[in-house]
N, C-alpha and C positions, 0 to 999 in steps of 0.2 A: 289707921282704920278710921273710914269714914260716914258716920251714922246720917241719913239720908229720912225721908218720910219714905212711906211705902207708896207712895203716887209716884215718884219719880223712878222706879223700877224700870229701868230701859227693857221693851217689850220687842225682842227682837228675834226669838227663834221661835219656828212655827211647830210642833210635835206630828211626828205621823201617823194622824188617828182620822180619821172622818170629818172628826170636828175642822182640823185644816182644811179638807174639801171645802166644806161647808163655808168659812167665812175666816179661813184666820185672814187673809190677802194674801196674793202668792210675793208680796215685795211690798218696804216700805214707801214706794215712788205712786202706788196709788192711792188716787181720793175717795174714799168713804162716807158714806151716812151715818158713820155710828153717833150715838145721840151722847151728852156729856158723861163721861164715866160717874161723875160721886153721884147720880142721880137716879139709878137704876137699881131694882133687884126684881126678881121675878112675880110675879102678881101669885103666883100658887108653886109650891116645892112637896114633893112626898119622895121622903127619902128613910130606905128601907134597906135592912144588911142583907148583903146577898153571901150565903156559906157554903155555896159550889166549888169556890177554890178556884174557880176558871179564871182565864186572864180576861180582865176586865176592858171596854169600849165607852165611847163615847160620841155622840149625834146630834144632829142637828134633823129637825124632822117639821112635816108640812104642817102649821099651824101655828109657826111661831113656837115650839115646843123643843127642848132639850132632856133626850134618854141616852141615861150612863145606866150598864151594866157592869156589876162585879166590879166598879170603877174605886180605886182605890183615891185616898184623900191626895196625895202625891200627884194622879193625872189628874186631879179637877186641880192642885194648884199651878201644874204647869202650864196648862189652858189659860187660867185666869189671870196669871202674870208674865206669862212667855219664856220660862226659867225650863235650866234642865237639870235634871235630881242633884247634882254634883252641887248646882250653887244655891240649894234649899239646906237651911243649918239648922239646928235646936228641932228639929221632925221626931215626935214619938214615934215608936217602932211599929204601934199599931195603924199609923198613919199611911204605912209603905204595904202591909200586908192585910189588913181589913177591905173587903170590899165592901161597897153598897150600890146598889137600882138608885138611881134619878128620877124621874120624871120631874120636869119644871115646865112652866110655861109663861111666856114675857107675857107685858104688859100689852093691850091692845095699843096699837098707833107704832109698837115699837118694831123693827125689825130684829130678828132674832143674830144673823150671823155675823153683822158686823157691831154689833154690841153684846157677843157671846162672852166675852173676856170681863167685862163690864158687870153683866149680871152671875155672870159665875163669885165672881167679889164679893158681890153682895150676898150671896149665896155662904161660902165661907165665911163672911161675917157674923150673919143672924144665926144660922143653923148650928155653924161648926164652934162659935164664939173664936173666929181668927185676928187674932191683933197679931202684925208682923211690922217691921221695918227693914231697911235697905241699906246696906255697908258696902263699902269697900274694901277689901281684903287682900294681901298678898298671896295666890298662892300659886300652885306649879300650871303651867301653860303649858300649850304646844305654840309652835310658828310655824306658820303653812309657810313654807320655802319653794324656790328652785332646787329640782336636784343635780342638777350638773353643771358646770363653769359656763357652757355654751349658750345655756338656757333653754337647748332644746327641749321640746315636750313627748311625751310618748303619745303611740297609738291612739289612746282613747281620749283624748281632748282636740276640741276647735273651735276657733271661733265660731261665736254664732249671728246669724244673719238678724235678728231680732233681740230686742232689751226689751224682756217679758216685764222689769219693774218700770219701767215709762209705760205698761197699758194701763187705761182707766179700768177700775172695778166695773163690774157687770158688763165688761163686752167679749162677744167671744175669742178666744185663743184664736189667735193666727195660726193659719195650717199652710204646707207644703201645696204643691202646686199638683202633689200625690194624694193630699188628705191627711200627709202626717202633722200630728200636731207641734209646733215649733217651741210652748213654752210648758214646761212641767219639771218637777221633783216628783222621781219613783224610788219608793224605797224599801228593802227588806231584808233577811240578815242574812243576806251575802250579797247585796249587787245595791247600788247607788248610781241612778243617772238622773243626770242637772240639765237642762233644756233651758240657755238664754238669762241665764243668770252669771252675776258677778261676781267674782272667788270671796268675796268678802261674802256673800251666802253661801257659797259650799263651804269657807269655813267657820259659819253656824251650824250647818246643817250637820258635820263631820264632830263637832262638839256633843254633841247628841252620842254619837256611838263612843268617841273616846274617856267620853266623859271626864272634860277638862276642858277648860274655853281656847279654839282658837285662833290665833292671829291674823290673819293675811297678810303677810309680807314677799309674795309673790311678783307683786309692782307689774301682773298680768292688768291691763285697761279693756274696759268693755264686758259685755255678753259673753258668756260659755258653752260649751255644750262637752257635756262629759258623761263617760260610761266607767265604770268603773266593778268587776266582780273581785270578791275573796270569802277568804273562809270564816265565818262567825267566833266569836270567842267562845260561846256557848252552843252546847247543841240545839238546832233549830227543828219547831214543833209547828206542822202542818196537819189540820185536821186531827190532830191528836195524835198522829203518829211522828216519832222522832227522824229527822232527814239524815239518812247514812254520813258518813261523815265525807267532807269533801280533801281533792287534793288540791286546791285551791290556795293562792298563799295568803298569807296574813294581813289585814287592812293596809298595815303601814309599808308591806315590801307590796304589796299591789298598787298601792296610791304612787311609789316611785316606780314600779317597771312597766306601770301602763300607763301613768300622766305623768309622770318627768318631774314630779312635785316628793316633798319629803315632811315631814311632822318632826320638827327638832322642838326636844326639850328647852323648856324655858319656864320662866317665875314672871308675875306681874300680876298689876292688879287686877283684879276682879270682883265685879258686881254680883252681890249675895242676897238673899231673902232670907234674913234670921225672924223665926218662931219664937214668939215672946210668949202665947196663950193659945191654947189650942186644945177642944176637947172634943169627943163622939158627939155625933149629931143630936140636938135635940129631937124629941117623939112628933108626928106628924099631927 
């Protein structure tokens, strides 16, 4: 086990909230504005418990301004460090089911989306009193594989004509010669499709639903373009009504009988965020 500061927290999965629209970058290959991380925190924060019970959000909004709803302390840390719950350790329990309203607002000069991560920290910091650090840990993995000797691929994967992580931030998505757009992550709880990315992000992105980090050892080169449907492990809740249950099959027989890929068990190390101190928000 290897204890680390918490700067060096390799920030490398984006979450599927709004706030990724907004500025997580759709790849580590583009250049950014954001201004020094240790130097940021938001010039005003009012942050209030919200006891709706509702599943909580989080934004990016015009004026330099960041609003979380019913947003639990779990999604503002996975924003602020790029971690997904699996590799957050020492988390009190009211940390995961507590919500609270946001509102913050950066500092003038500063721009908000590519230094959301940055001020979200500091946010965590003053407010929440957050001291964490950064370890090493062995624990169980997956390994994104080939799934057949030939190495063919199913149906839902192909190469793609564009490497959406070589675009510069701020210009626009390359589109089809139809209008369709050629680089994106869509996602929800049954269907995953990848636009122009490299399996080494799908699997980050697949770490997120499995909840366990994993590997890419697929020895796939370049850009992707993948679609992928199955059935959710939990029943999934649209507009507050519960979605009939699907015949759809399960992530991991869908990932091999529509991409030709397979999630084999495996152990290794992994990058963690252990909770040293951590308490309810101080009053606004």
């Amino acid at each position: 086990m290897r204890r680390q500061p918490v700067s060096n927290v390799l920030m490398v999965h984006c979450v599927a909230v709004l706030l990724v629209l907004a500025g997580c970058g759709e790849a580590s290959g583009q250049q950014s504005s954001a201004q020094p991380a240790a130097a940021l925190s938001f010039e005003v924060a009012s942050i209030k418990r919200n006891m709706s019970g509702n599943g909580g959000y989080v934004r990016i909004e015009p004026g330099a301004r960041f609003n979380a709803v019913g947003a639990t302390v779990m999604l503002i840390l996975r924003q602020a460090y790029g971690v997904q719950s699996f590799s957050v350790v020492n988390l009190p329990a009211w940390a995961t089911n507590e919500g609270y309203d946001i509102i913050a607002k950066a500092p003038d000069g500063i721009e908000a989306a590519p230094n959301m991560a940055a001020l979200l920290r500091g946010l965590l910091k003053d407010r929440f009193g957050l001291v964490a650090h950064a370890e090493t840990r062995e624990m169980p993995t997956y390994d994104l594989v080939l799934a057949r000797p030939d190495r063919k691929l199913g149906d839902g994967i192909q190469p793609a004509t564009v490497d959406c992580a070589a675009r510069t931030a701020g210009t626009p998505p390359p589109q089809s010669p139809s209008g369709e757009a050629l680089c994106g992550i869509t996602g929800g709880p049954s269907r995953l499709q990848v636009r122009g990315y490299a399996m080494s992000r799908v699997a980050g992105i697949l770490a997120g639903t499995v909840q366990r980090a994993v590997i890419d050892k697929t020895e796939l080169a370049g850009p992707w373009n993948l679609d992928v449907r199955f059935a959710p492990d939990q029943p999934a809740v649209v507009d507050g009504a519960v979605v009939p249950p699907s015949d759809a099959p399960s992530l991991f027989t869908a990932i091999q009988e529509q991409l030709g890929l397979r999630l084999a068990r495996s152990r290794g190390p992994v990058e963690v965020l252990v909770i040293d101190r951590l308490s309810r928000p101080t009053s606004d």
